[in-house]
C-alpha positions as CSV (number, residue, x, y, z in Angstrom):
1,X,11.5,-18.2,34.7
2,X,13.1,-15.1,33.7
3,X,14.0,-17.1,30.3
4,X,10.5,-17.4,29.7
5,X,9.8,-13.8,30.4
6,X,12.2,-12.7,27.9
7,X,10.7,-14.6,25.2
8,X,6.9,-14.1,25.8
9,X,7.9,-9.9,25.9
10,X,9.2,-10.7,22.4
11,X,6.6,-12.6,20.8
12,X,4.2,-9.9,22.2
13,X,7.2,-6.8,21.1
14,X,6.9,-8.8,17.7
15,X,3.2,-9.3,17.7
16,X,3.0,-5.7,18.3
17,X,5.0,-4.2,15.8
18,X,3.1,-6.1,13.0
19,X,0.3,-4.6,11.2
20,X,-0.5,-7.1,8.9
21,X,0.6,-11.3,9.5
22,X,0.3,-13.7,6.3
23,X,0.1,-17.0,6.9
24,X,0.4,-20.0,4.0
25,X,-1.5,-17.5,1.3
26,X,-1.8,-19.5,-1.8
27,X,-3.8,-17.7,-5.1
28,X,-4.6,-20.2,-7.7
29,X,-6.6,-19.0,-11.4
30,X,-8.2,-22.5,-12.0
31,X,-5.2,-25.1,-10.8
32,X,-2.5,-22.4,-11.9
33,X,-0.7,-21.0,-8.9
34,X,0.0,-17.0,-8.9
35,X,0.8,-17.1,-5.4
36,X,2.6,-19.7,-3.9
37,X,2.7,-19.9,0.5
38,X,3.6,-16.7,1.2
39,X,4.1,-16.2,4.6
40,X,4.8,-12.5,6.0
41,X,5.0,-10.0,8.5
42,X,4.5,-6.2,7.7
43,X,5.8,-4.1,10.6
44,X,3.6,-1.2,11.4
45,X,4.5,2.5,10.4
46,X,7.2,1.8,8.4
47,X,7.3,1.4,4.3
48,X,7.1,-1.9,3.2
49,X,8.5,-2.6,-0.2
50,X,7.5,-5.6,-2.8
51,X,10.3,-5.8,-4.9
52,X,10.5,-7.9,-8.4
53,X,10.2,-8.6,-11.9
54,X,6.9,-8.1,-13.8
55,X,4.4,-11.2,-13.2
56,X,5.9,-12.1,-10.1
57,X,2.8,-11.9,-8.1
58,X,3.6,-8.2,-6.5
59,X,0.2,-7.2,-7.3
60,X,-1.7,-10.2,-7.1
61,X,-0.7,-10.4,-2.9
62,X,-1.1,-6.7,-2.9
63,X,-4.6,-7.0,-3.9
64,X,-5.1,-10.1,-1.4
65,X,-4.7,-7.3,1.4
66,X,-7.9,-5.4,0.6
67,X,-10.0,-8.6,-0.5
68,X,-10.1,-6.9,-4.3
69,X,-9.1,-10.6,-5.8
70,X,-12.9,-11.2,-5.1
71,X,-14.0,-9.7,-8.1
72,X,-12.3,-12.3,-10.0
73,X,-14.6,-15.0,-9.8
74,X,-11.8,-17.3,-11.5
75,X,-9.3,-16.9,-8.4
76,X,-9.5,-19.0,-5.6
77,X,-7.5,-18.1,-2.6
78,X,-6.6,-20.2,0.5
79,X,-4.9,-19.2,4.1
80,X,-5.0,-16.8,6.1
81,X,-4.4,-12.9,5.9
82,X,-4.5,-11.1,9.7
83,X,-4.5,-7.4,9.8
84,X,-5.1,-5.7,13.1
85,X,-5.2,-9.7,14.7
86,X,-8.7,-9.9,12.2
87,X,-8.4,-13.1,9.9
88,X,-9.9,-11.1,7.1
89,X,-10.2,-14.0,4.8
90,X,-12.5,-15.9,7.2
91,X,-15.7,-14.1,6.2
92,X,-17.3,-12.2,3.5
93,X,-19.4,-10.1,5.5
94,X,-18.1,-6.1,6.0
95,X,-15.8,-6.6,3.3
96,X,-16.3,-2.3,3.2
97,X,-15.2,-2.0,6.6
98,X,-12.0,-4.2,5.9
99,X,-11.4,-2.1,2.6
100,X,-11.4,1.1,4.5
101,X,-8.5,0.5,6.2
102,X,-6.9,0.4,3.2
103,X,-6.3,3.6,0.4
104,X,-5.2,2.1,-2.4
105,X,-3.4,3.8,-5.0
106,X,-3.0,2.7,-8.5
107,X,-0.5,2.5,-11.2
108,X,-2.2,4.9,-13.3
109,X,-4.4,8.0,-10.9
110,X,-8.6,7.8,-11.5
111,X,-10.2,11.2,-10.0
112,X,-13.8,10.5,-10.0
113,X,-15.2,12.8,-12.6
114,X,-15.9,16.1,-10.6
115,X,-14.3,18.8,-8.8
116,X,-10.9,19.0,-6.8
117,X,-12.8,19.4,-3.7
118,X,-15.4,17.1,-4.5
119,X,-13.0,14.5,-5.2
120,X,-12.4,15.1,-1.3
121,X,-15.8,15.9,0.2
122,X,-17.4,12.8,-1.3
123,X,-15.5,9.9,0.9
124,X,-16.8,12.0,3.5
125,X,-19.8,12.8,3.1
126,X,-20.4,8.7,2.5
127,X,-18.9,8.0,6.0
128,X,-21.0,10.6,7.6
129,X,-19.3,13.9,7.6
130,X,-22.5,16.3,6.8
131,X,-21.1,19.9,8.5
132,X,-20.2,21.7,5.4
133,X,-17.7,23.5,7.7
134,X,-16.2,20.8,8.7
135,X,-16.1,19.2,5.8
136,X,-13.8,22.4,4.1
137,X,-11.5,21.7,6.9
138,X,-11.0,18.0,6.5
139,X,-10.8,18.8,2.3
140,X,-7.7,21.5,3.1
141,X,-5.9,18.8,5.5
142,X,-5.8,15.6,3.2
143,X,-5.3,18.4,0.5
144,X,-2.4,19.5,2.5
145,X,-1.0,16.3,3.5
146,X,-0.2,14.9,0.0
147,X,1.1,18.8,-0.9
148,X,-1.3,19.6,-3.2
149,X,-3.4,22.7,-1.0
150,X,-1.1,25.8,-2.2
151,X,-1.4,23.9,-6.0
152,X,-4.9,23.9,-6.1
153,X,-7.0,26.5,-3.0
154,X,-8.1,28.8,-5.9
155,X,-9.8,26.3,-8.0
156,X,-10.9,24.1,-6.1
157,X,-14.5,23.6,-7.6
158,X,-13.0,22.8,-11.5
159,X,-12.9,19.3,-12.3
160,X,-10.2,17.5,-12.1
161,X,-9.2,16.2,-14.6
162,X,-7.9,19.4,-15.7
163,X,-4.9,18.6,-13.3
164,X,-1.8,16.9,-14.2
165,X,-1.4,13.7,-14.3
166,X,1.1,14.4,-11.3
167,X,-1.2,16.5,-9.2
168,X,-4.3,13.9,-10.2
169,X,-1.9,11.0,-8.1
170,X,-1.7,13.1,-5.4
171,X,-5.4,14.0,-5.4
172,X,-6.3,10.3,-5.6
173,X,-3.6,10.0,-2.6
174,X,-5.3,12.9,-0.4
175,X,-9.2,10.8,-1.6
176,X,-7.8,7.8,0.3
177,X,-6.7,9.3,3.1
178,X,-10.1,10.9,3.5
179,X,-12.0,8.0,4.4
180,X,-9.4,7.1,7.4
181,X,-7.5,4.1,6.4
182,X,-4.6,2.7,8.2
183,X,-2.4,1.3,5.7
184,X,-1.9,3.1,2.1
185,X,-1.6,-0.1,-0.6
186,X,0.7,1.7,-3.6
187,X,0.7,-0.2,-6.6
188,X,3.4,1.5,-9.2
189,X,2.5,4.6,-8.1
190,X,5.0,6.3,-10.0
191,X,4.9,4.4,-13.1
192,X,2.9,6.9,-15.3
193,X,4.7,9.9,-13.8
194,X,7.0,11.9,-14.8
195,X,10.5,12.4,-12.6
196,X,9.4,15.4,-10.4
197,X,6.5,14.1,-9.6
198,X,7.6,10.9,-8.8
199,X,9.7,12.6,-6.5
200,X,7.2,14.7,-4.8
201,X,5.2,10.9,-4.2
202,X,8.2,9.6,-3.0
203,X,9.0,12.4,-0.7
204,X,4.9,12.1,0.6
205,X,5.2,8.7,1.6
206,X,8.1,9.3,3.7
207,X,6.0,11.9,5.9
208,X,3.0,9.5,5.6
209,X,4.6,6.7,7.5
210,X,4.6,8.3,10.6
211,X,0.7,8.2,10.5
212,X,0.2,5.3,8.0
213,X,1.4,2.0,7.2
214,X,2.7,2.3,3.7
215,X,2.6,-1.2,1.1
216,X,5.0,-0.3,-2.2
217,X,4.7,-2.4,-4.9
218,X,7.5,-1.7,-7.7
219,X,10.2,-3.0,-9.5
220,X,12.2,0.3,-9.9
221,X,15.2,-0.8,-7.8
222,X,16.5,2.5,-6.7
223,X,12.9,3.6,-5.6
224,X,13.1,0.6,-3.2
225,X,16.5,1.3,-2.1
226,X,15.4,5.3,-1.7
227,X,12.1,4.7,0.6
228,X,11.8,1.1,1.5
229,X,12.2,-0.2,5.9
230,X,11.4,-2.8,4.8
231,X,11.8,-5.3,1.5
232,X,9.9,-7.8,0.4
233,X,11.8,-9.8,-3.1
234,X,9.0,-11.8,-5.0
235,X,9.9,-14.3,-7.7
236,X,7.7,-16.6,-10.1
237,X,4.9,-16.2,-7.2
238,X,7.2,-16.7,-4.2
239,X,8.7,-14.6,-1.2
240,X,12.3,-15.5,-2.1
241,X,13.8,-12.9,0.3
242,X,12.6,-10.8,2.9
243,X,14.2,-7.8,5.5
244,X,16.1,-4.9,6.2
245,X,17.2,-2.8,3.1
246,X,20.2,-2.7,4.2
247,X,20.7,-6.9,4.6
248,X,19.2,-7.8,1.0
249,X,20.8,-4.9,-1.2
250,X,23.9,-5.7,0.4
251,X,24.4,-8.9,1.4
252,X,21.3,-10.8,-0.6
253,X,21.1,-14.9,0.0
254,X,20.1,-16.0,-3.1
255,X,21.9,-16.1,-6.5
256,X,18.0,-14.6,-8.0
257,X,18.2,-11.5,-5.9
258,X,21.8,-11.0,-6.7
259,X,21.3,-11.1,-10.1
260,X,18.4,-8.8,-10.3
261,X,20.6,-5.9,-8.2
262,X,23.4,-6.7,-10.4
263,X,21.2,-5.9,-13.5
264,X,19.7,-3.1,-11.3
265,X,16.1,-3.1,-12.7
């Protein structure tokens, strides 16, 4: 009886600790597989990192996540995708809802074409924030929590684009967080940035996790070594490898994964 216990406490300690569940996700373009039955768990509050090669499928299952491989009318996509125990696969209906639990940031940063603050105030404002008040608070805070408030509180109504392309990232960082998600999809984040502010992304993500779930897709090996909990290692559309840091950077299982560290991508 006790036995029993035991397990059921850690199905549930497992269940728990899981934010998102993937279960046999397949993603074909006409009969060519991009995707091939990937089955996952990504644990809550930590930094989850998807690890590989260009074209091995990192962004393909990153955009499975937030349903945007919908507005490719030539994928087709099969299985089943749970976040928050919600099969969000099984229906097309509040596909916004699903998508704002989800900031996603981009290799390259897009600040709508307006102010700093407006970039802010306008996920806001859509989601029903109307006290103007209010509103300045909530633009300081996500301001703040991507580091960008002491950059930017004395121009805060000049467009944006007039920031770097460092400061834009972080600004498209601070819009996401605006419109209360609960995992932050990052897809080569750093990619167009230079080294400091690569760092100062880095370094944000680290204080994120204790409030977010953060999904890292890269193939910069020591950016995975430097912030990843956990690792995902993708391969010609497969998971080939999956855990701690620590196990597949130092002991990997698979003559693919060894290789790749040896080359150190």
């Amino acid at each position: 009886m006790h036995y029993k216990e035991e397990i059921l406490d850690t199905v549930v300690s497992l269940k728990t600790d899981s934010i998102i569940s993937i279960r046999n996700l397949n993603v074909y373009i006409g009969s060519q597989p991009l995707l091939k039955n990937i089955n996952l768990e990504i644990p809550r509050n930590k930094i989850t990192v998807i690890l590989g090669p260009s074209g091995c499928g990192k962004t393909t299952l990153l955009k499975s996540l937030n349903r945007l491989t919908d507005l490719q009318h030539n994928l087709k996509t099969t299985g089943e995708i749970f976040i928050d125990e919600e099969d969000i696969l099984l229906s097309k209906d509040e596909l916004t809802r699903k998508r704002q639990k989800m900031g996603l940031l981009s290799q390259r940063p897009f600040p709508l074409p307006m102010s700093i603050y407006k970039n802010i105030s306008f996920g806001l404002k859509i989601h029903g924030l109307a006290n103007k008040k209010n509103i300045d608070t909530k633009v300081e805070k996500y301001l703040r929590e991507v580091g960008l408030w002491e950059e930017v509180k004395d121009r805060l109504h000049t467009s944006a684009s007039r920031l770097s392309i460092g400061q834009q990232q972080r600004l498209c960082l601070a819009r996401g967080l605006a419109v209360g998600p609960e995992i932050i999809l990052a897809d080569e984040p750093t990619s167009a940035l230079d080294p400091i502010s690569s760092r100062k992304i880095e370094e944000k993500f680290i204080e994120l996790k204790n409030d977010y779930t953060v999904i890292l897709v890269t193939h910069i090996l020591r950016q995975a070594k430097h912030l990843a909990d956990h690792v995902i290692f993708m391969y010609d559309g497969k998971v080939v490898e999956q855990g701690s840091p620590n196990k597949l950077f130092n002991d990997p299982e698979t003559e693919i994964l060894k290789a790749y560290i040896e080359v150190g991508h």
